[in-house]
C-alpha positions as CSV (number, residue, x, y, z in Angstrom):
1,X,6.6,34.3,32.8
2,X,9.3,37.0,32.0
3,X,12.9,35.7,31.6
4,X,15.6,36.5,34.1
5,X,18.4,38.0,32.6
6,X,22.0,38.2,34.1
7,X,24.7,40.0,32.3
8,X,28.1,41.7,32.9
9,X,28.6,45.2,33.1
10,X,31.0,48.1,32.7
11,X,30.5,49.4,35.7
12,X,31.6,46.2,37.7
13,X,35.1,46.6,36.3
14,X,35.1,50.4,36.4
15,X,34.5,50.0,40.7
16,X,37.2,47.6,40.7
17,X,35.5,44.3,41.3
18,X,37.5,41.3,39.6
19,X,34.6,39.1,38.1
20,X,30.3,39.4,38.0
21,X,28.2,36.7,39.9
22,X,29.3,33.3,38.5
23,X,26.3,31.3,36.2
24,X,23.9,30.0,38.4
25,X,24.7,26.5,37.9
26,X,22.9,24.9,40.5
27,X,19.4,27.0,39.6
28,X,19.6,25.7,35.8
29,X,20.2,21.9,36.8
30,X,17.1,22.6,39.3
31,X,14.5,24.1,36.8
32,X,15.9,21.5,34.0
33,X,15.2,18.9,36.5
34,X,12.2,20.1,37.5
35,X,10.9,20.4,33.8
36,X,12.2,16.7,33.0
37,X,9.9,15.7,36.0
38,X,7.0,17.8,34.7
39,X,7.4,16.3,30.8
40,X,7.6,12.3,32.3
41,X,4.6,12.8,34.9
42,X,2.3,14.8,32.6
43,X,-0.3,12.9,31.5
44,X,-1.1,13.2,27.6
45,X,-4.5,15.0,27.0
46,X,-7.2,13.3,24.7
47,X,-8.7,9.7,24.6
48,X,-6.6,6.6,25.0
49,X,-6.6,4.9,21.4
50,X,-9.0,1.6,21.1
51,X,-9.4,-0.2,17.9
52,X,-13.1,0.1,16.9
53,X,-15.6,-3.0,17.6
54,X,-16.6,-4.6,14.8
55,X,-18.4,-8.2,14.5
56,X,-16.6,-10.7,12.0
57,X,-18.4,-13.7,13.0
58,X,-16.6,-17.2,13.2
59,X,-16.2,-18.7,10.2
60,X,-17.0,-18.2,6.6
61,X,-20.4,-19.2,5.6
62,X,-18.9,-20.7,2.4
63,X,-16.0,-22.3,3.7
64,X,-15.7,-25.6,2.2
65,X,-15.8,-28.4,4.6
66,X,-12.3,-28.9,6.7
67,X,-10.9,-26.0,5.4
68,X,-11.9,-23.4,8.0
69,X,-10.1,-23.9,11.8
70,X,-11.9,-23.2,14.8
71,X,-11.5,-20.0,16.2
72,X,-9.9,-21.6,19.7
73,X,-6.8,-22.5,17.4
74,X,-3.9,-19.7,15.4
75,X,-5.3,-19.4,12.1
76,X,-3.2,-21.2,9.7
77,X,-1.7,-18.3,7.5
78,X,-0.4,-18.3,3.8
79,X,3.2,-18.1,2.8
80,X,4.2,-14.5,1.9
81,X,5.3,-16.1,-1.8
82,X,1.9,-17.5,-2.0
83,X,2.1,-17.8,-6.4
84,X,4.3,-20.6,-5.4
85,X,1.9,-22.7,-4.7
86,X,0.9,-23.3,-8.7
87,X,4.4,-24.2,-9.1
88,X,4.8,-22.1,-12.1
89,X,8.7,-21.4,-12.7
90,X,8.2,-18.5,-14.9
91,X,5.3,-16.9,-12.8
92,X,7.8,-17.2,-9.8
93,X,10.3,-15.2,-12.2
94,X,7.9,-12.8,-13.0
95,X,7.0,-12.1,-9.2
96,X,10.7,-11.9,-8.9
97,X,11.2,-9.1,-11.1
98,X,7.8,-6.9,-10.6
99,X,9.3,-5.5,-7.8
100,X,12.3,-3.8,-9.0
101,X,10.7,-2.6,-12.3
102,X,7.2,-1.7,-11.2
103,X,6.6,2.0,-11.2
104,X,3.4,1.9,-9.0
105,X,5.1,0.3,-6.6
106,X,8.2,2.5,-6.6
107,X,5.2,5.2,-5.8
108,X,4.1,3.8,-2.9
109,X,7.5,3.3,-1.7
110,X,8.7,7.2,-2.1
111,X,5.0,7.7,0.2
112,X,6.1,5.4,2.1
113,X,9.3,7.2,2.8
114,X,7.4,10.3,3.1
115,X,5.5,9.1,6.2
116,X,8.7,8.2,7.5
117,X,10.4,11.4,7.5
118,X,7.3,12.9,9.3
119,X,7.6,10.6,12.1
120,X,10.7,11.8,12.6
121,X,10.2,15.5,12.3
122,X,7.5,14.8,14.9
123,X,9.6,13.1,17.1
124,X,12.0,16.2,16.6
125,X,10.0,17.6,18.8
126,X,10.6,15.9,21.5
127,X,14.5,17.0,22.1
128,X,15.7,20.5,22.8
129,X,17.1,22.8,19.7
130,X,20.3,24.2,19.6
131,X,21.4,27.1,17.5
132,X,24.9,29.2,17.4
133,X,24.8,32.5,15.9
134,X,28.0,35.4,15.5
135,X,28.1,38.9,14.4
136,X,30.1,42.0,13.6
137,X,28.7,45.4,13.7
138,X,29.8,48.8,13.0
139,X,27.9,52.0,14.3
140,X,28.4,55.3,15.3
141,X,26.6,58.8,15.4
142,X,26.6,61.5,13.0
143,X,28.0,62.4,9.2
144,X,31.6,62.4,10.0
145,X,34.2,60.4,11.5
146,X,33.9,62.3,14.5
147,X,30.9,60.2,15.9
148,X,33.9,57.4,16.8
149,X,32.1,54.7,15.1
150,X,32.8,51.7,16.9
151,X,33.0,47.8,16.3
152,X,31.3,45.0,18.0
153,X,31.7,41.6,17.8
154,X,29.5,39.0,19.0
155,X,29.4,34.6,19.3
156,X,26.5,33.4,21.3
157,X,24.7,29.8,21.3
158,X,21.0,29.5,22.2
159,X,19.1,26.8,23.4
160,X,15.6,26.0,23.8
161,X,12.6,23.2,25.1
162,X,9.4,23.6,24.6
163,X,8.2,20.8,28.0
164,X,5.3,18.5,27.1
165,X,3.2,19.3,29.6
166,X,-0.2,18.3,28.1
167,X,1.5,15.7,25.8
168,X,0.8,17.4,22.5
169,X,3.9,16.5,20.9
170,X,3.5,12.7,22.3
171,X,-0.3,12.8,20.8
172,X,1.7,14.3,17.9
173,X,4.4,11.4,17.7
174,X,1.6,9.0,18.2
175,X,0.2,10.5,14.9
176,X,2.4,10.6,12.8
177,X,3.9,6.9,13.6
178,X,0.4,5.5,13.2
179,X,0.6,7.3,9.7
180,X,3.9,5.9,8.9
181,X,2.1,2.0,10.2
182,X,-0.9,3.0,7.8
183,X,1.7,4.3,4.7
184,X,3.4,1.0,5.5
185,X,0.5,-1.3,5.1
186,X,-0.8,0.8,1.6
187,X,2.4,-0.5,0.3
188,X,2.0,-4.2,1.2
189,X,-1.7,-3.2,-0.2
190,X,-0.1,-1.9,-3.3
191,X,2.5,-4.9,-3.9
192,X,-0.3,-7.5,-3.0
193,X,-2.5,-5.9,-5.6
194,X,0.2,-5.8,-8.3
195,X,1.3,-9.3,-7.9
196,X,-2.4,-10.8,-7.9
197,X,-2.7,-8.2,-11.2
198,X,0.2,-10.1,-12.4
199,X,-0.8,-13.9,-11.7
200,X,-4.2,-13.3,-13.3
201,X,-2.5,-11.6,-16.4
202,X,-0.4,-14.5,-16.8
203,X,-2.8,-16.7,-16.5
204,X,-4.7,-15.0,-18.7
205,X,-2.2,-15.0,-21.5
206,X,-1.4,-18.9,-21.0
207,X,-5.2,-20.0,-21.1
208,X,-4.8,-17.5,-24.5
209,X,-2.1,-19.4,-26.1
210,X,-3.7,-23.1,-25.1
211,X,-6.8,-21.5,-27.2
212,X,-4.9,-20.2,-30.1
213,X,-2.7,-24.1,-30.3
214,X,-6.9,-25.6,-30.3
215,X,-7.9,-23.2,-32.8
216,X,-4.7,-24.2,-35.0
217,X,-5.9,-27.5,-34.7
218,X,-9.0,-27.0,-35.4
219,X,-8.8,-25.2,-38.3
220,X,-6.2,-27.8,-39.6
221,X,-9.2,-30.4,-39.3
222,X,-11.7,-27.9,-40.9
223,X,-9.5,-27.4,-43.9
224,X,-9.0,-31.2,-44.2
225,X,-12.6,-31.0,-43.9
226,X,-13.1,-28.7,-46.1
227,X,-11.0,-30.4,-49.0
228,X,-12.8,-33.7,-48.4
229,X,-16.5,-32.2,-48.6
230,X,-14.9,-30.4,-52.2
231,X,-13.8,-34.3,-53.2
232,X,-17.0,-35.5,-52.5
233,X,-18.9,-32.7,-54.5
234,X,-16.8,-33.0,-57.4
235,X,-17.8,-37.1,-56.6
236,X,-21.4,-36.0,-57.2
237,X,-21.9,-37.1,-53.2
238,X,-22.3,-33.6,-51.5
239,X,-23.7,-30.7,-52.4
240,X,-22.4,-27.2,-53.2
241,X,-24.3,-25.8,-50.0
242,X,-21.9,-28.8,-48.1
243,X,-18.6,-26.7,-49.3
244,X,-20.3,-23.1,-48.5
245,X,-20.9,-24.6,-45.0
246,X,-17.7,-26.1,-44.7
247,X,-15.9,-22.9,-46.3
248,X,-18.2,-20.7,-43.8
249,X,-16.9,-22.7,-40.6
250,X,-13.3,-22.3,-41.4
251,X,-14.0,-18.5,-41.7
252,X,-15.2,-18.1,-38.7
253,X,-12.4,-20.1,-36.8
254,X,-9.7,-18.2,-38.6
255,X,-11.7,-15.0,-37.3
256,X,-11.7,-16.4,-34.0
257,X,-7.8,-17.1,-33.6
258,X,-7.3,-13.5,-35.2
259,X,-9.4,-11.9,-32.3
260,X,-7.9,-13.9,-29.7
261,X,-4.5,-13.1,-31.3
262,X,-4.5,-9.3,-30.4
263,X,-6.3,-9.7,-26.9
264,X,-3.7,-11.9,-25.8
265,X,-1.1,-9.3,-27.5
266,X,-2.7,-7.0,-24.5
267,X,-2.5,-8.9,-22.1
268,X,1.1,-9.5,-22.7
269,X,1.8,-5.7,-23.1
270,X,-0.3,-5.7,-19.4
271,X,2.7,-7.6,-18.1
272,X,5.4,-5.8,-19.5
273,X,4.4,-3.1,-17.5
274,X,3.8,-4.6,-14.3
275,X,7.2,-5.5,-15.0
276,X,8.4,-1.7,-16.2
277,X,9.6,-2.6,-19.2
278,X,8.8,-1.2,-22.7
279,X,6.2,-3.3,-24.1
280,X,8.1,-4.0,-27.3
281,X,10.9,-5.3,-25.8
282,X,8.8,-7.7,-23.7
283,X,8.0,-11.1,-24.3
284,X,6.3,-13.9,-22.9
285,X,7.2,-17.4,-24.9
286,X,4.5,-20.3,-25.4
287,X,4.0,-23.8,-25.1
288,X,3.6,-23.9,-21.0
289,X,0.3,-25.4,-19.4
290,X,-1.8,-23.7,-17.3
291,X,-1.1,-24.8,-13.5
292,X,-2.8,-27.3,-11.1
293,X,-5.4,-25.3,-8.9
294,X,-3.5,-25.1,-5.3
295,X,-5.0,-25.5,-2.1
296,X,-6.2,-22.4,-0.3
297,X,-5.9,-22.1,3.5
298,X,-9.0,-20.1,4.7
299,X,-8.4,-19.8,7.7
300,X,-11.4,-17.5,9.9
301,X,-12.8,-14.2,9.8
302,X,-11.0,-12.5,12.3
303,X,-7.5,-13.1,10.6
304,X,-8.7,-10.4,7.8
305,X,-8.0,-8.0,10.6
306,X,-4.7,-9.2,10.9
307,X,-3.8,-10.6,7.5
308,X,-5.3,-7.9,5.2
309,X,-2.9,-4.8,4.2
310,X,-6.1,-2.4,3.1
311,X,-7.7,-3.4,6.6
312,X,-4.6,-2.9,8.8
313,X,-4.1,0.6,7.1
314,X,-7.7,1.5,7.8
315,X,-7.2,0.9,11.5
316,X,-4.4,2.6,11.7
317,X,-5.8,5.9,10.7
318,X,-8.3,5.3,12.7
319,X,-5.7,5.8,15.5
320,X,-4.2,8.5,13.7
321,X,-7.3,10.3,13.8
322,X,-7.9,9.4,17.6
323,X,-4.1,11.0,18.6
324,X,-4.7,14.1,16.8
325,X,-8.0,14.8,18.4
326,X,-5.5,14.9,21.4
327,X,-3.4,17.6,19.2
328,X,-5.7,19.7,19.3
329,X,-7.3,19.5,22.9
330,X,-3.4,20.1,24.2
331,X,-4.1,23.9,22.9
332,X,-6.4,24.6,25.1
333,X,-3.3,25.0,27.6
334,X,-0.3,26.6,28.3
335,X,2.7,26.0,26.4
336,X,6.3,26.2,29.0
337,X,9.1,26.5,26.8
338,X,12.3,26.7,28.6
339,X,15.5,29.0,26.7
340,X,18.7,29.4,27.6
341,X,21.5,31.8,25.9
342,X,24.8,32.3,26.8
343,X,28.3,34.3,24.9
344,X,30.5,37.0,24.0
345,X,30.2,40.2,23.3
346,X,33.4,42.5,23.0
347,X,34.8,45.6,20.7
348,X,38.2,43.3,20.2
349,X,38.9,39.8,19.6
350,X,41.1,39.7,22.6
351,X,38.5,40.9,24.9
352,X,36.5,38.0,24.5
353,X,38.8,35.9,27.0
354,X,37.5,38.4,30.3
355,X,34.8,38.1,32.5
356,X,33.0,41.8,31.4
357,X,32.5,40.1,27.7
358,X,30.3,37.0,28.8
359,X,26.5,37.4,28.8
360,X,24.0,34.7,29.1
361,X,20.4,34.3,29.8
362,X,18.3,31.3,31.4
363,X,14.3,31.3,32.0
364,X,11.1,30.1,31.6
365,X,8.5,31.4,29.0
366,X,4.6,30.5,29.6
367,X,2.5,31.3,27.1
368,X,-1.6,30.4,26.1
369,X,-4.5,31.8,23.9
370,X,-7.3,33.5,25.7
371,X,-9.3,34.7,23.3
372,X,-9.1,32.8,19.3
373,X,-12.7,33.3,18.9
374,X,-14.2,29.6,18.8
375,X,-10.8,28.3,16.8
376,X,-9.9,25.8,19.5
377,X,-13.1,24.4,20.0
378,X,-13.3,24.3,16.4
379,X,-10.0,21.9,15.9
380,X,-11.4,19.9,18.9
381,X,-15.0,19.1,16.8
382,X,-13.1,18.9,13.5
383,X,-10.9,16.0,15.0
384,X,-13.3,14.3,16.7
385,X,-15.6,14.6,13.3
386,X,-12.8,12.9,11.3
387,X,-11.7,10.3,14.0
388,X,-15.7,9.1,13.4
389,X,-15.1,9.0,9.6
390,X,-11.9,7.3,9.7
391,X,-13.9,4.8,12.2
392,X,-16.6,4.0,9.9
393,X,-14.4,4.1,7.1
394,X,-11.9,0.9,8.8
395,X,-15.7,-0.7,9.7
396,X,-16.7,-0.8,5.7
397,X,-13.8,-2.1,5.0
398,X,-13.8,-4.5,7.4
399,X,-17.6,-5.6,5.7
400,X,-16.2,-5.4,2.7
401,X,-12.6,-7.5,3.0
402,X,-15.4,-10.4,4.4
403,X,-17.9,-9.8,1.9
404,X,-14.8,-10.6,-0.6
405,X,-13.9,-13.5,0.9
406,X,-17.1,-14.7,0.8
407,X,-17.4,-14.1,-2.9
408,X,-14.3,-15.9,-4.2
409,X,-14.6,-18.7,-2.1
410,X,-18.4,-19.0,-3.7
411,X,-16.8,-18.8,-7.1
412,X,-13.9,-20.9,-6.1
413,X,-16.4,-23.5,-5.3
414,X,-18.8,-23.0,-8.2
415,X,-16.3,-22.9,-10.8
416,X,-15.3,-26.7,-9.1
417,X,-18.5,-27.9,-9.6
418,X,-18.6,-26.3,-13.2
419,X,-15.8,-27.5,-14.3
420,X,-16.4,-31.4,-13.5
421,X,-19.5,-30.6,-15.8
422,X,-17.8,-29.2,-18.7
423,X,-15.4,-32.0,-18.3
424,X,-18.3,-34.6,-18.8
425,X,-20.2,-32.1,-21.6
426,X,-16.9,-32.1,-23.3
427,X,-16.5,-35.9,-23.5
428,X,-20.3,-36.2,-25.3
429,X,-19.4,-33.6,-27.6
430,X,-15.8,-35.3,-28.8
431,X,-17.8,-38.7,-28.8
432,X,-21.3,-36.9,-30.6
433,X,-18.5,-35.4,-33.8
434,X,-16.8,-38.9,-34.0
435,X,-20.2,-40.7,-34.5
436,X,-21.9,-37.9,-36.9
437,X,-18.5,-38.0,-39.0
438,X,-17.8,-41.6,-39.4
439,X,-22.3,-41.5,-40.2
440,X,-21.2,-38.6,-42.5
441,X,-19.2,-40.7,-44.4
442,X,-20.9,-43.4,-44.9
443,X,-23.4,-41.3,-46.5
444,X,-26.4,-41.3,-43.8
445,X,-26.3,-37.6,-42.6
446,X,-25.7,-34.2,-44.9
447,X,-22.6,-32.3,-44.1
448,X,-24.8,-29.9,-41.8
449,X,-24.9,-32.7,-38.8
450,X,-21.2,-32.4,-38.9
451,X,-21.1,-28.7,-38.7
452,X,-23.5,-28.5,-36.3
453,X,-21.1,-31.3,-34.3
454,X,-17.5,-29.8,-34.8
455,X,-19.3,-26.3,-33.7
456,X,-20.6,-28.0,-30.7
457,X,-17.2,-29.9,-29.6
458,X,-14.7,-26.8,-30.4
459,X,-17.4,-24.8,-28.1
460,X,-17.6,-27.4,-25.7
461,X,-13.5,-27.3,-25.7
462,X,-12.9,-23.6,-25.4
463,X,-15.3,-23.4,-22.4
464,X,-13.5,-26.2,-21.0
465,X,-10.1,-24.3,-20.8
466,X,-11.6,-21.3,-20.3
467,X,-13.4,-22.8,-16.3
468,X,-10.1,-24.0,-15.9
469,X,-8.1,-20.3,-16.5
470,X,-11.3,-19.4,-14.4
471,X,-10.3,-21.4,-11.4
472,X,-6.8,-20.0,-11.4
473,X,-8.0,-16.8,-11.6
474,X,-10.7,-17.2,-8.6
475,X,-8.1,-18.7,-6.6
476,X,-5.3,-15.7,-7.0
477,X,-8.7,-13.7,-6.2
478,X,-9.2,-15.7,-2.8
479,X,-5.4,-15.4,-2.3
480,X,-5.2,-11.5,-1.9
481,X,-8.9,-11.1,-0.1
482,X,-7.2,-13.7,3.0
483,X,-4.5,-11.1,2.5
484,X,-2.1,-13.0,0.5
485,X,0.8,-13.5,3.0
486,X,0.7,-10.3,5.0
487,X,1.1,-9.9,8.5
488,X,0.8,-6.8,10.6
489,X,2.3,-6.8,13.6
């Protein structure tokens, strides 16, 4: 639709009359009204968002007895500083200062921002744009000064609306703030991953350091055994393949600590970047225990959807998806763009205070595609194709957040069960070396039968503390599958 124009003329002061028609007022507020009613009772094109079915079940199928709640009652949820409950004060230091060091995180955050600022350059959209514009020109007619070149100066504003008929620029808005929702929960993914990366490094490097104090002790008692087996050689008691044994066993502990020595190293180094510091200025002292095992509500399946940060992201691209497949239907139709302009235009400053100097325009401009060749229908199939992806995509993870949860608490359990056995295996091995040494001395076994028992009892130790470090580690593991505090509302 063309735009009406209205301007002043020469001519209207030349024949004498005072002033041009005034500005239409009361036709502008009508077809601005009439647009506003338009934009509110359009209805947005493209389907209605609705999260995608998927079947979680009711409970977990490993859910230790007591510790699931029926589905009829709120799930009971964990507390969003869930490494307090090992009631470690340096691991609640360390969670206290990954966040303002941690570089992946800092990542996550600037994308986070990012999805921000495109909601609200969508959401621009939705309000009219104003611009102001001025201008001098010079111009005239031929190669001398006899053309009378002349000057004009011009100040004008424009403004313009594009009206939301079809609800593009809602679908749009709807886009682009379930993108910001999905950026937001990728960042509680992000710090939930880092901070369960953090807990099972820690732990890691105290289970480390309780194996490097047994290994001191044990090679303390090797060299002590060591000396005695030399004492009872040069006694004519023991034999020289009793001090190559003996000499051979403390070897081979010494090699152990070594090894152990640098792969803690790592792990420490590990730290000091989740922390963003340099690694040689970090450090991570000794002589703390490894923590109690807590308590894990599990709460039921259905939370996930609710309580996981990778799931809640997946669904809400899933709606993303859905709003832009309304994007792109909306250009099957008309756009109504509504302009207005309005100035001065005058040879001399001074003649910008008269009536002849004003111009303005106002109107309507309707504009659509007719031909594109298949591009539209294109966009339509090519939104609807990746609304399906995105849908399948939030299903899997769905399987796989469950199938997670399902795994820890199985290992959670196991590693229960295992470690009540080591305990007991652990007490017949101390008990096995204290009978074979005491037999050892009193001359009734060779030095062999001790070997064979200290091996035995420093194995049966280290496995010992390594189910318990294995716990603590399952447990952070079962902590960020149930979502590890999050809540997405």
């Amino acid at each position: 639709m063309a735009d009406r124009v209205s301007s002043r003329h020469d001519a209207d002061s030349v024949s004498g009359r005072p002033h041009a028609r005034r500005f239409p007022r009361r036709t502008a507020r009508a077809l601005l009204a009439a647009a506003a009613v338009l934009a509110v009772s359009a209805c947005a094109v493209g389907p209605d968002y609705q999260r995608p079915v998927q079947d979680v079940g009711v409970a977990y199928a490993h859910a230790p007895e007591g510790r699931w709640i029926p589905a009829d009652t709120p799930p009971q949820a964990l507390p969003a500083d869930w490494w307090a409950l090992f009631g470690d004060p340096v691991l609640n230091d360390l969670m206290d200062r990954m966040p303002r060091g941690n570089l992946d995180l800092a990542q996550a955050e600037a994308q986070f921002r990012e999805a921000r600022a495109a909601l609200d350059s969508a959401r621009a959209g939705l309000f009219p744009s104003l611009g102001v514009s001025g201008s001098v020109n010079r111009a005239g007619q031929g190669v001398s000064d006899a053309g009378n070149p002349a000057t004009t100066y011009s100040l004008s504003a424009t403004a313009s609306w594009e009206v939301d008929l079809w609800g593009r620029v809602r679908r749009d808005v709807e886009a682009a703030r379930a993108g910001e929702q999905a950026s937001a929960a990728d960042l509680d993914a992000m710090r939930l991953s880092l901070r369960s990366t953090l807990a099972q490094a820690y732990f890691g490097v105290r289970a480390s350091q309780l194996q490097d104090a047994l290994l001191a002790r044990t090679l303390d008692e090797y060299a002590r055994a060591l000396e005695m087996t030399r004492n009872r050689l040069a006694a004519g008691v023991a034999s020289p393949a009793d001090v190559a044994a003996a000499s051979a066993q403390l070897d081979q502990a010494r090699a152990q600590r070594i090894r152990l020595g640098w792969q803690r190293e790592q792990q420490i180094h590990a730290i000091a970047v989740l922390l963003g510091q340099v690694p040689a200025s970090f450090r991570l002292g000794g002589g703390a225990s490894l923590p109690a095992v807590p308590r894990v509500p599990v709460g039921v399946p259905s939370a996930l959807l609710l309580r996981r940060p990778d799931v809640a992201g997946a669904e809400r691209r899933v709606a993303q998806a859905n709003a832009r497949i309304g994007v792109a239907q909306a250009a099957w139709f008309p756009d109504l763009t509504l302009s207005a302009q309005g100035g001065y235009r005058a040879a001399e400053f001074a003649s910008w205070i008269m009536a002849p100097a004003r111009f303005w325009t106002l109107g309507p401009a309707l504009a659509a595609s007719v031909f594109d060749g298949g591009a539209r229908a294109a966009a339509v199939a090519s939104a609807r194709a990746a609304y399906d992806a995105q849908a399948a995509a939030y299903r899997k993870t769905v399987l796989d957040a469950l199938r997670e949860v399902e795994d820890a608490l199985v290992q959670t359990q196991a590693l229960a069960e295992e470690q009540a056995a080591r305990d007991r295996a652990l007490a017949a091995a101390r008990e096995t070396l204290r009978q074979v040494t005491n037999q050892y001395r009193a001359g009734l076994v060779d030095y062999l039968s001790v070997v064979q028992a200290q091996t035995s009892a420093l194995s049966a130790e280290q496995t010992a503390l390594d189910v318990r470090a294995e716990r603590l580690t399952a447990s952070t593991q079962l902590i960020a599958a149930l979502g590890g505090g999050y809540s997405f509302n």
